[in-house]
MMTF fields as JSON, N, C-alpha, C and O atoms, coordinates in Angstrom:
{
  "mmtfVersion": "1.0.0",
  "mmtfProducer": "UNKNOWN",
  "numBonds": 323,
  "numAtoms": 324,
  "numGroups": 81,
  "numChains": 1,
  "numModels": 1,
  "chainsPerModel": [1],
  "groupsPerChain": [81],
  "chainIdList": ["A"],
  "bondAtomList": [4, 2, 8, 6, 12, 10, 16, 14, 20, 18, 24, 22, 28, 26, 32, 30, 36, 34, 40, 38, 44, 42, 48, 46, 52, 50, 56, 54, 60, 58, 64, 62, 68, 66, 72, 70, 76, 74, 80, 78, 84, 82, 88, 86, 92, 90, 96, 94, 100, 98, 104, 102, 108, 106, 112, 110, 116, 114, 120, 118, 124, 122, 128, 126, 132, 130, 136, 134, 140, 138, 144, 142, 148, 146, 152, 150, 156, 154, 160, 158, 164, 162, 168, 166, 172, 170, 176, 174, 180, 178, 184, 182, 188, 186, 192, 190, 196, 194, 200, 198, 204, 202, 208, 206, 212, 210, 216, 214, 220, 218, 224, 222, 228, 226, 232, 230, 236, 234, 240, 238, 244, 242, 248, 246, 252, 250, 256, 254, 260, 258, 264, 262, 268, 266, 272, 270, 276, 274, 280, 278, 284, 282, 288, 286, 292, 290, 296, 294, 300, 298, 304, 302, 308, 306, 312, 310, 316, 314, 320, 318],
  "bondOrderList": [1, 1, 1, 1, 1, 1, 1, 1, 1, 1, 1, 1, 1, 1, 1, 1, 1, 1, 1, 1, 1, 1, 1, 1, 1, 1, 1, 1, 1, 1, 1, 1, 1, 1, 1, 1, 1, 1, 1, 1, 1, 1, 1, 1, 1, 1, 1, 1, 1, 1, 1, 1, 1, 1, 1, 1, 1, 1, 1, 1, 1, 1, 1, 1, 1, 1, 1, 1, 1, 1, 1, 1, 1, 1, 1, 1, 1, 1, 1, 1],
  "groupList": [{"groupName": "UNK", "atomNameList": ["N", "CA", "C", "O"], "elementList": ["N", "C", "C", "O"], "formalChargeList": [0, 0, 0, 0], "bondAtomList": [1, 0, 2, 1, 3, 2], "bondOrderList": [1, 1, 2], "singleLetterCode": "X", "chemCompType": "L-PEPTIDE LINKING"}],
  "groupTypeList": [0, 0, 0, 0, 0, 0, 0, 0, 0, 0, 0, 0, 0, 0, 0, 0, 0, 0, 0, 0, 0, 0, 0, 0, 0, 0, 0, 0, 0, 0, 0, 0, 0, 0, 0, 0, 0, 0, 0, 0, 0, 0, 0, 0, 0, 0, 0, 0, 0, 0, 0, 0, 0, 0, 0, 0, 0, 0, 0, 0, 0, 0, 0, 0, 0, 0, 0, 0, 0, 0, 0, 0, 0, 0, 0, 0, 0, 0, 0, 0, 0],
  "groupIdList": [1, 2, 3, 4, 5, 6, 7, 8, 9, 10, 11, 12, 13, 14, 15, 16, 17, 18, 19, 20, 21, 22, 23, 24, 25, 26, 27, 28, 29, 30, 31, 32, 33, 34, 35, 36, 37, 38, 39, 40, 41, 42, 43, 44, 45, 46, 47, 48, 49, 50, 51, 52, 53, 54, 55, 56, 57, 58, 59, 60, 61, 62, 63, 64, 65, 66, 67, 68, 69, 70, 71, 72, 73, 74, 75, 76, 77, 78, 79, 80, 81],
  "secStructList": [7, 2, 2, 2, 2, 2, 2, 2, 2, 2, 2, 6, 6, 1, 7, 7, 7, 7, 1, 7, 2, 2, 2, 2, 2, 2, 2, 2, 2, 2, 2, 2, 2, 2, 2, 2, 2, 2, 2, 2, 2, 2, 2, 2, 2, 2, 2, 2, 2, 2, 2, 2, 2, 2, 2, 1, 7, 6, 6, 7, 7, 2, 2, 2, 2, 2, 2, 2, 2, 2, 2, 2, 2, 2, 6, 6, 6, 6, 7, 7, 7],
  "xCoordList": [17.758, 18.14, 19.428, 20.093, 19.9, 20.548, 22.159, 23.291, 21.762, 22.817, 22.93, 24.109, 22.437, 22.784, 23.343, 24.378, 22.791, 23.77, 25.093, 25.965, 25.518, 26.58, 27.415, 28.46, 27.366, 27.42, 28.253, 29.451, 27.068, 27.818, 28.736, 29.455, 28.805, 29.113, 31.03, 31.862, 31.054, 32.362, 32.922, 34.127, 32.313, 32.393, 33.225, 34.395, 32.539, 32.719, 33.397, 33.487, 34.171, 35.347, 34.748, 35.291, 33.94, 33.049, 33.308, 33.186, 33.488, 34.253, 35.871, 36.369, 36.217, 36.822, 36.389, 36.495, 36.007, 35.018, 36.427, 37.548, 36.112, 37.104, 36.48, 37.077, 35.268, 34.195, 33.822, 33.791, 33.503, 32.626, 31.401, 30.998, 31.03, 30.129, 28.678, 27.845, 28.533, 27.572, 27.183, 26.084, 28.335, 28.168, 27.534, 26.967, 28.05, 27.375, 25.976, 24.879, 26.348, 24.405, 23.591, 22.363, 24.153, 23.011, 23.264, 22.137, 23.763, 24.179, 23.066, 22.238, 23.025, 22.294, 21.04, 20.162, 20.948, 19.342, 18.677, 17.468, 19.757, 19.756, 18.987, 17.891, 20.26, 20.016, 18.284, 17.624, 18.133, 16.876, 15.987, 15.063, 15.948, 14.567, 14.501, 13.32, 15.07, 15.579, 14.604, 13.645, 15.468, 14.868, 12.992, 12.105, 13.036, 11.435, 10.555, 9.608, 11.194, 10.062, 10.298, 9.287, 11.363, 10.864, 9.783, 8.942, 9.912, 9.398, 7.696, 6.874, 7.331, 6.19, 5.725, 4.633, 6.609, 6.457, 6.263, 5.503, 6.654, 6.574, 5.251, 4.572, 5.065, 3.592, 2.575, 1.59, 2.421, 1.404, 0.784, -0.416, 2.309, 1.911, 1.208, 0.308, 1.364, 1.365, -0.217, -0.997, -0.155, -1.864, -2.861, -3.542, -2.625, -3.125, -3.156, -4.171, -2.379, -2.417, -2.732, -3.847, -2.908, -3.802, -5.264, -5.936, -5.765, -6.973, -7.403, -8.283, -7.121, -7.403, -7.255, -8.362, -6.192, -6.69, -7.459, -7.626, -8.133, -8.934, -10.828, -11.924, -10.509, -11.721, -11.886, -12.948, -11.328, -11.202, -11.411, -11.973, -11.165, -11.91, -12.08, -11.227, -13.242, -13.884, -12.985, -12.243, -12.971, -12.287, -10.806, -10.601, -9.875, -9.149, -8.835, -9.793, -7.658, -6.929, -6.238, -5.342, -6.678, -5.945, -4.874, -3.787, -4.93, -3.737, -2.682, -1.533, -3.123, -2.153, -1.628, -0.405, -2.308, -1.549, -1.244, -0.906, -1.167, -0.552, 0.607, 1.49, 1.116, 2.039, 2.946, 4.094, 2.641, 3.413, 3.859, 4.839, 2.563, 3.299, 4.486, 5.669, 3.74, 5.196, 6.167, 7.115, 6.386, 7.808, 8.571, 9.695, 7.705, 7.939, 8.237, 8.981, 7.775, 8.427, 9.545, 10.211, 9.906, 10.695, 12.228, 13.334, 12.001, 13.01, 13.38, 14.303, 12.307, 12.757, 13.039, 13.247, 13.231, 14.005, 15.385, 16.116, 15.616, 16.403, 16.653, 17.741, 15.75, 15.257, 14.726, 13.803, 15.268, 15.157, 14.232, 14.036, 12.932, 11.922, 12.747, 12.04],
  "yCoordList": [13.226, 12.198, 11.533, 11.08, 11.375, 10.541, 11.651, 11.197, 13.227, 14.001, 13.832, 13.629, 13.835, 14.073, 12.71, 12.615, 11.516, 10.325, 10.314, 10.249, 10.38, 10.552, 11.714, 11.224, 12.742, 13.955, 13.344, 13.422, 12.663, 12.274, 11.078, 11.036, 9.743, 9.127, 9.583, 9.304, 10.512, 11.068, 12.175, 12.416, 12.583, 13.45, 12.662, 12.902, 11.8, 10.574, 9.755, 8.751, 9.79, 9.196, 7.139, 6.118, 7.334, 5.652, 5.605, 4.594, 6.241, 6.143, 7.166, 8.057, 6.721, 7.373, 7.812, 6.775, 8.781, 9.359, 9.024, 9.218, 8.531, 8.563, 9.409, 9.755, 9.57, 10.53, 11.494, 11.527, 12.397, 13.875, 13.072, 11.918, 13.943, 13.583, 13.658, 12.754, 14.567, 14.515, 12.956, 12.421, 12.588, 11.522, 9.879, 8.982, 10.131, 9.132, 9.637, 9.104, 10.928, 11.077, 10.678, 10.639, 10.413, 9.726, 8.643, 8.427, 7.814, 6.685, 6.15, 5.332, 6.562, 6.434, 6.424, 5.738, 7.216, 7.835, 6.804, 6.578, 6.025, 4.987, 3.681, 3.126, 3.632, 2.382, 2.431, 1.477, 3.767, 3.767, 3.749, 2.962, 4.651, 3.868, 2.959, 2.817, 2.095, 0.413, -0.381, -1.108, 0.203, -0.793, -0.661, -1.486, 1.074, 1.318, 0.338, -0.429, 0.666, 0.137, -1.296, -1.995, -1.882, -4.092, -3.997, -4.876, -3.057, -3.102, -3.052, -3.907, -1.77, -1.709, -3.223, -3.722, -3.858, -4.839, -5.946, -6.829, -6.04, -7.215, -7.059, -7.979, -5.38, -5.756, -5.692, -6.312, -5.178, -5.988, -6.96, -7.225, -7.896, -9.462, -9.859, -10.682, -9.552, -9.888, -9.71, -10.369, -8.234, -8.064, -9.358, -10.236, -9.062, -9.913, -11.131, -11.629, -12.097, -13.275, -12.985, -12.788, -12.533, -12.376, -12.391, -13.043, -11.307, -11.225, -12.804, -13.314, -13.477, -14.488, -15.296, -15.662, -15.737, -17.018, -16.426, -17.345, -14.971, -15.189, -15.197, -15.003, -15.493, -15.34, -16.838, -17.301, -17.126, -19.058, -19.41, -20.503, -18.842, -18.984, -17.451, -16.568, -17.363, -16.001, -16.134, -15.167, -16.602, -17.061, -16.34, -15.93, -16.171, -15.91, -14.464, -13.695, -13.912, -12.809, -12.325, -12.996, -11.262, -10.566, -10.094, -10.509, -9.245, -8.922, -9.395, -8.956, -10.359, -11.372, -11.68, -11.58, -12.326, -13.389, -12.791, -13.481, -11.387, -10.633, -10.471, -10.861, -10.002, -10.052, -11.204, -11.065, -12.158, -13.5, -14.007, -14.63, -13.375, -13.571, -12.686, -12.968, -11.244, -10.686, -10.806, -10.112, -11.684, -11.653, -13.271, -13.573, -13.708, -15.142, -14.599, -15.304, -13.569, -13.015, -12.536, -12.575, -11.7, -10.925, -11.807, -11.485, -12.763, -13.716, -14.978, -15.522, -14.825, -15.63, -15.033, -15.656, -13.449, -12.498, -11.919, -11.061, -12.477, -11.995, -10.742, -10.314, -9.852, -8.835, -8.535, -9.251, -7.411, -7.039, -6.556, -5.935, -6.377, -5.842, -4.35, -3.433],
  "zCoordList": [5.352, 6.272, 5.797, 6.729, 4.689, 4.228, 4.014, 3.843, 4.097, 4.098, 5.553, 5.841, 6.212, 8.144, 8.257, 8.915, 7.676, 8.193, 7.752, 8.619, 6.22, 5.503, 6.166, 6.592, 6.354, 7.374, 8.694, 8.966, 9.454, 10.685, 10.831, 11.83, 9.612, 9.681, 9.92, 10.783, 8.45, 8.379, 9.566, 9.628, 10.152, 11.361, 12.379, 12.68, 12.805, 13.881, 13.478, 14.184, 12.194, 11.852, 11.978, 12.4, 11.595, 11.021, 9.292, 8.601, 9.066, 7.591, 7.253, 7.94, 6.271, 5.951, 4.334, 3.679, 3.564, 2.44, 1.756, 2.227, 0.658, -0.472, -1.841, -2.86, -1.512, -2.662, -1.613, -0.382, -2.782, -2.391, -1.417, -1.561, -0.539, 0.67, -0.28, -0.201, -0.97, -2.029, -2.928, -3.073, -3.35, -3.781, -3.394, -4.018, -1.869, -1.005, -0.619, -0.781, -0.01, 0.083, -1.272, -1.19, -2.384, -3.687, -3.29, -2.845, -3.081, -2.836, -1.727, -2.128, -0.42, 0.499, 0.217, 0.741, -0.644, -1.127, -1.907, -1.861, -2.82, -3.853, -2.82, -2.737, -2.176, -1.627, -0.284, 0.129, -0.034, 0.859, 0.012, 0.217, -1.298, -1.965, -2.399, -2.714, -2.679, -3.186, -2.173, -2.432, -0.266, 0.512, 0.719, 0.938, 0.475, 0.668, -0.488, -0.314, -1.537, -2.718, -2.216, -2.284, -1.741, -1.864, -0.426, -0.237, 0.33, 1.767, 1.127, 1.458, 0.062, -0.095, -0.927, -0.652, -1.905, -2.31, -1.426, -1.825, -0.61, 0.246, 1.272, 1.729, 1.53, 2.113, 1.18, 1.582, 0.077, -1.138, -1.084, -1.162, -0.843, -1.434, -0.055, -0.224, 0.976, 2.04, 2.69, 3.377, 1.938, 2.158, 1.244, 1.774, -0.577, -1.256, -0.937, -1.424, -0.192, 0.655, 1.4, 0.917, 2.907, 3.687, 3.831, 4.63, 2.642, 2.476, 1.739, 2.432, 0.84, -0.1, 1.143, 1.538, 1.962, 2.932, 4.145, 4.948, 4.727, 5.456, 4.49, 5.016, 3.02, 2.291, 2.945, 3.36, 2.947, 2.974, 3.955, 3.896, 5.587, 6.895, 7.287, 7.198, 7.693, 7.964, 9.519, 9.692, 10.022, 11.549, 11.779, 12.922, 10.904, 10.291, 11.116, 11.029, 11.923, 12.407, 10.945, 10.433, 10.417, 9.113, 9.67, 9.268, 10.585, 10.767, 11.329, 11.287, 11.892, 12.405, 11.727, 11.82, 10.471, 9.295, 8.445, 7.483, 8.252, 7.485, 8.073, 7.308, 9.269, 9.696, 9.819, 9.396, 10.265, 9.781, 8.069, 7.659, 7.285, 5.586, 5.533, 5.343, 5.8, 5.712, 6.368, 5.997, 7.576, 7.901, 7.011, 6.609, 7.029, 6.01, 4.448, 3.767, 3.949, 2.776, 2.532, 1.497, 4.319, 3.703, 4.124, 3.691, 4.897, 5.186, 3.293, 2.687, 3.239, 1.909, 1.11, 0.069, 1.058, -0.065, 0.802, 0.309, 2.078, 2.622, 2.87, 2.485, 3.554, 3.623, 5.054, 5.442, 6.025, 6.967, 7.04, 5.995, 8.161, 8.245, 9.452, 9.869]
}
């Protein structure tokens, strides 16, 4: 995925490559597992809080309020969902 974007970016003339096309596809690759691993980090925490405040009201939408931690997490790490 990250050779087909790098690939087309330079194709379509949205960059201009000053490195081997190789080099950016690591690059890309770098930066997508970077965003995957905080993404899995952020729904972790998100679960582990979730579950702990619906222990606290059984009443409690998990997935609801999981979804609201995590978007409240990932805004306070400044982090795009």
């Amino acid at each position: 995925m990250a050779a087909y974007l790098v690939q087309g970016m330079i194709e379509r003339g949205v960059i201009a490559a000053k490195a081997d096309a190789a080099d950016l596809t690591a690059c890309v690759v770098e930066l997508m597992s970077e965003n995957f691993e905080i993404e899995a980090q952020i729904d972790e925490e998100a679960d582990r809080m979730a579950e702990d405040l619906a222990r606290k009201d059984t009443r409690t939408d998990v997935s609801r309020l999981r979804g609201m931690i995590r978007q409240r997490l990932a805004e306070k790490k400044g982090f795009t969902l």
